[in-house]
N, C-alpha and C positions, 0 to 999 in steps of 0.2 A: 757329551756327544749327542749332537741332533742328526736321530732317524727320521729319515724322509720315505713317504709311500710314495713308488712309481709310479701310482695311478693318480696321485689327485691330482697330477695336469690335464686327466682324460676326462670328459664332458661322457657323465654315462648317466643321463637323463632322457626319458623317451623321446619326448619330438627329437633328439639327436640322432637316437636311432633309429626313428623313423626316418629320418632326414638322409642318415647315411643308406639304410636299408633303399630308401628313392632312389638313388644316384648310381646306387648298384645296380638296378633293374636298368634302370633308363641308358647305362650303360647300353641293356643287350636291347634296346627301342632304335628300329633305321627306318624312319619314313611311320611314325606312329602304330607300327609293328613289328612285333619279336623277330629277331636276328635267325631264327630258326622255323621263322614259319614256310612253307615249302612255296616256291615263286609262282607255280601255279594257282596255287591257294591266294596268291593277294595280287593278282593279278585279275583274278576273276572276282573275288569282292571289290575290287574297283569298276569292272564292269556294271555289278548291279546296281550299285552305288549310283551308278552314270543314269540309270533308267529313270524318269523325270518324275519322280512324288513316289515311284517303291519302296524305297527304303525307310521313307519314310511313315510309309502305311504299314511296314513290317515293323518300325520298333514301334509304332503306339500298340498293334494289336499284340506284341511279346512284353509290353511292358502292363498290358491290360490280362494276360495271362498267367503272368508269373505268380502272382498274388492267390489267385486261386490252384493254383498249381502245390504250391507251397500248404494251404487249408487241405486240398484232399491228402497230402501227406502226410499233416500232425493228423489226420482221420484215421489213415490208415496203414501206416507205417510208423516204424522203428526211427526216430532222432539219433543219433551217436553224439555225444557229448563226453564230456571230463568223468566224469560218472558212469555213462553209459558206454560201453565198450569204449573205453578211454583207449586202448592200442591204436584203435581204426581211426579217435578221435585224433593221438598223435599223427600219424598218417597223413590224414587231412591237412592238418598244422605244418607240419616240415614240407610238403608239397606247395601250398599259398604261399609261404614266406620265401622258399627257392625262388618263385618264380613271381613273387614279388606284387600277390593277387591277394582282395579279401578273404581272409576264412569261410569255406562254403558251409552253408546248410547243411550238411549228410544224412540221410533216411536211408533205411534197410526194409525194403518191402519185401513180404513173400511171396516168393515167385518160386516157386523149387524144379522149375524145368526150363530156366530160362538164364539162361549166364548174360547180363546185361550192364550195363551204366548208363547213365544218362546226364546231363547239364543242361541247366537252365542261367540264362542271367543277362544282364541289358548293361552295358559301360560298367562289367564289374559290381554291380548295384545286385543287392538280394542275391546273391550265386546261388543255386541248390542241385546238389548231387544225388542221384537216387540209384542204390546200390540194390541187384537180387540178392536174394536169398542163395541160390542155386549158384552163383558165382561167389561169392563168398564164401560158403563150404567147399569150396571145388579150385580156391589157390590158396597157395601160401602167402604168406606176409609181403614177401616180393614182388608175386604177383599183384598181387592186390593195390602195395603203392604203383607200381606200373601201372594201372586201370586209372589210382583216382589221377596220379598225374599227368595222362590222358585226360580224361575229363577238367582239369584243372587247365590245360591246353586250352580247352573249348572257351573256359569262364577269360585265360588270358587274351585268346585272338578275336575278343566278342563276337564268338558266334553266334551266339545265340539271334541275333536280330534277323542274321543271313540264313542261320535253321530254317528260321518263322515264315524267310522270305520264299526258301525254297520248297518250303510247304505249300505256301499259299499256291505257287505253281502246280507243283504235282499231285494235288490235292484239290485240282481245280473244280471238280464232279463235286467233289462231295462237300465242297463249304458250307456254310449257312450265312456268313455272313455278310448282311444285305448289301447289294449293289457289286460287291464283289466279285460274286460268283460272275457276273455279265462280262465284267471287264476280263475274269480270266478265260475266259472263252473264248477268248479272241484269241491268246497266246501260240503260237507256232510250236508245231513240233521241236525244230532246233534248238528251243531257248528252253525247253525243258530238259532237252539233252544235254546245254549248258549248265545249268541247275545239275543237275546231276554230277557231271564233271567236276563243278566245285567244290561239290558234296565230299566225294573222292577224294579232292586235293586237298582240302581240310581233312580229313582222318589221316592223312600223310604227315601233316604238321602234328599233329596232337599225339603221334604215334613218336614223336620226335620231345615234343614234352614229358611225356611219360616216361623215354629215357633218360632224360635229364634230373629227372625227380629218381631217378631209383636208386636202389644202393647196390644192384647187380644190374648192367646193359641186356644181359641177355633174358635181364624175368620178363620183357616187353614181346619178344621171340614166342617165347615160351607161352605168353598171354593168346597170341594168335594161334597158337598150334591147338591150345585148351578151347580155343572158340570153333572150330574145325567138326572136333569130335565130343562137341560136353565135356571137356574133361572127366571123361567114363569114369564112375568110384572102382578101384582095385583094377586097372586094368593098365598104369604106370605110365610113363611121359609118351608122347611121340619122339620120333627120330625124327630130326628136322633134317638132316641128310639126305634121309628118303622123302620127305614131305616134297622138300623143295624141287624134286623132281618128277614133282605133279604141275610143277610148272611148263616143261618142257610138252607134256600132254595138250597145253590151249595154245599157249606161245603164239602159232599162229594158224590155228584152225579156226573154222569160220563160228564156230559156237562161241567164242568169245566175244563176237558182237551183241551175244544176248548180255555181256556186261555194261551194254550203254547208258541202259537204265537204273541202274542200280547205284542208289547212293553210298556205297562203300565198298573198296576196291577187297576183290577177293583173297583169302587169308596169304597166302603164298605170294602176291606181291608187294604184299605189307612188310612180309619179313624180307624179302628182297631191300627193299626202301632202307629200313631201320639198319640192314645188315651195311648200308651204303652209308648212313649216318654215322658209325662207328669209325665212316676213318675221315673224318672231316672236322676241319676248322673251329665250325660253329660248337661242336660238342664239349670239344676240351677246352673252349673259351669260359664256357659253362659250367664245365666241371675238371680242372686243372690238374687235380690230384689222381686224374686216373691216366695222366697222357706219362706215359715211359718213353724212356731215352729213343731215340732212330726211329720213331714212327715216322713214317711217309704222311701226313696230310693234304687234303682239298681241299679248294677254297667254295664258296657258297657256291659260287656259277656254276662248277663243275659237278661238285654235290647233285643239284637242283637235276643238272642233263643226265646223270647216272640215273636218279631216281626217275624221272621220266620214262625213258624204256623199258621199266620195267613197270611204271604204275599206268602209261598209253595203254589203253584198248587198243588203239588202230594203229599206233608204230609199236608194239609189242616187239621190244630184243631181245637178242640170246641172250642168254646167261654165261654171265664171266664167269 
């Protein structure tokens, strides 16, 4: 009698699965961007895109940054590796490979009164994540992959060049670097108010990554409510029931125009966004195993205009 193994018609050699792991991603790529990046968001890097030599003065000086960025880190932070907090290092790893991105750099700086993240990285080249301290002791595991797949967002929608760009704008006082400061002096108020806008529409997206990457939707929820208050030690979750209507308090009072400037949209309509991502298309395209029988879904368009109402400063909607 000849026993035969099912598997040695299957090809499980790496470039294969690299090969296949490509084709999966490339899947969720429409117009050389993720399926799930928020229409705002790539609508407006096409804008900057459009401005004649920006973009391109933004990735030489983020790709002239990065390098040293990366040096003050092995200086003076924490690396996470296989060895070193190999949990956080897993983390890391199942995030990249979901979304189909290099494995980032991870550093753990001290910071113990600052709940933060941050990404660095130019076409996915050199990605590095720098995680506090004070945010790390202060979520759980699920939080926590919700943060780096947020930041993982940032390494997937290359933002990083459009950070650099938007720095360069609002950041225009204080540069140093030569000839530049001139030319941003000229910039118009509106187009920093753009920049900022974009700003905003990018943590819409990457708020939408982070879900994608988690192994609970709602530790992204959760993530912002932690960002609110420090997640206080001994003082137990927020009620996002009641949070969320601290919404109705700006909605549409004139104080919310002081959210013009601000490159990221205030915690309560993040959770709005994310709460509007949960019933849509793009999500359970991504993650199939969480979509149950008789859901109601939305498709992108609709998605995108729900989320707008509520992430608009200046059409601010009611709440469904």
């Amino acid at each position: 009698m000849n026993l035969v193994n099912p598997t040695d018609g299957i090809n499980t050699s790496f470039p294969e699965y690299v090969k296949s792991r490509k084709m999966l991603t490339q899947a969720h790529m429409q117009g050389g961007v993720p399926d799930y990046a928020y229409g705002a968001d790539y609508v407006l890097r096409q804008k900057i895109k459009a401005i004649p030599g920006f973009y391109a003065i933004a990735k030489a000086i983020t790709n002239t940054t990065i390098p040293l960025i990366k040096q003050q880190l092995n200086s003076s932070s924490l690396k996470v590796g296989p060895s070193q907090f190999p949990d956080i290092y897993e983390i890391v790893v199942d995030c990249a490979r979901r979304l189909g991105i290099g494995i980032p750099a991870v550093y753990i700086r001290s910071k113990a009164a600052e709940l933060n993240a941050t990404a660095w990285c130019v076409d996915d080249d050199m990605p590095l994540i720098e995680i506090t301290s004070a945010l790390l002791e202060r979520s759980t595991p699920g939080e926590l992959k919700a943060v780096i797949g947020h930041e993982c967002g940032h390494i997937h929608n290359n933002h990083g060049i459009f950070n650099t760009a938007a720095q360069l704008i609002l950041n225009a006082a204080q540069t140093a670097i030569p000839g530049v400061q001139q030319i941003l002096a000229l910039v118009t108020m509106p187009l920093q108010l753009a920049f900022s806008m974009w700003s905003r529409a990018g943590e819409v997206t990457c708020d939408r990554a982070g879900v994608i990457c988690s192994e609970d939707a709602g530790d992204t929820i959760s993530v912002q409510s932690n960002l609110l208050y420090g997640a206080a030690l001994n003082c137990g979750k927020a009620d996002i029931d009641a949070l969320l209507k601290q919404y109705d308090a700006i909605r549409d009072k004139p104080v919310r125009f002081l959210e013009l400037d601000s490159t990221h949209p205030i915690g309560v309509r993040r959770i709005f966004a994310v709460k509007e991502f949960f019933n849509s298309e793009v999500l359970y395209a991504w993650r199939p195993e969480w979509r149950m029988p008789d859901m109601h879904l939305v498709d992108k368009q609709t998605l995108d205009a729900r989320c707008e109402k509520y992430i608009s400063v200046l059409k601010s909607g009611k709440r469904s």
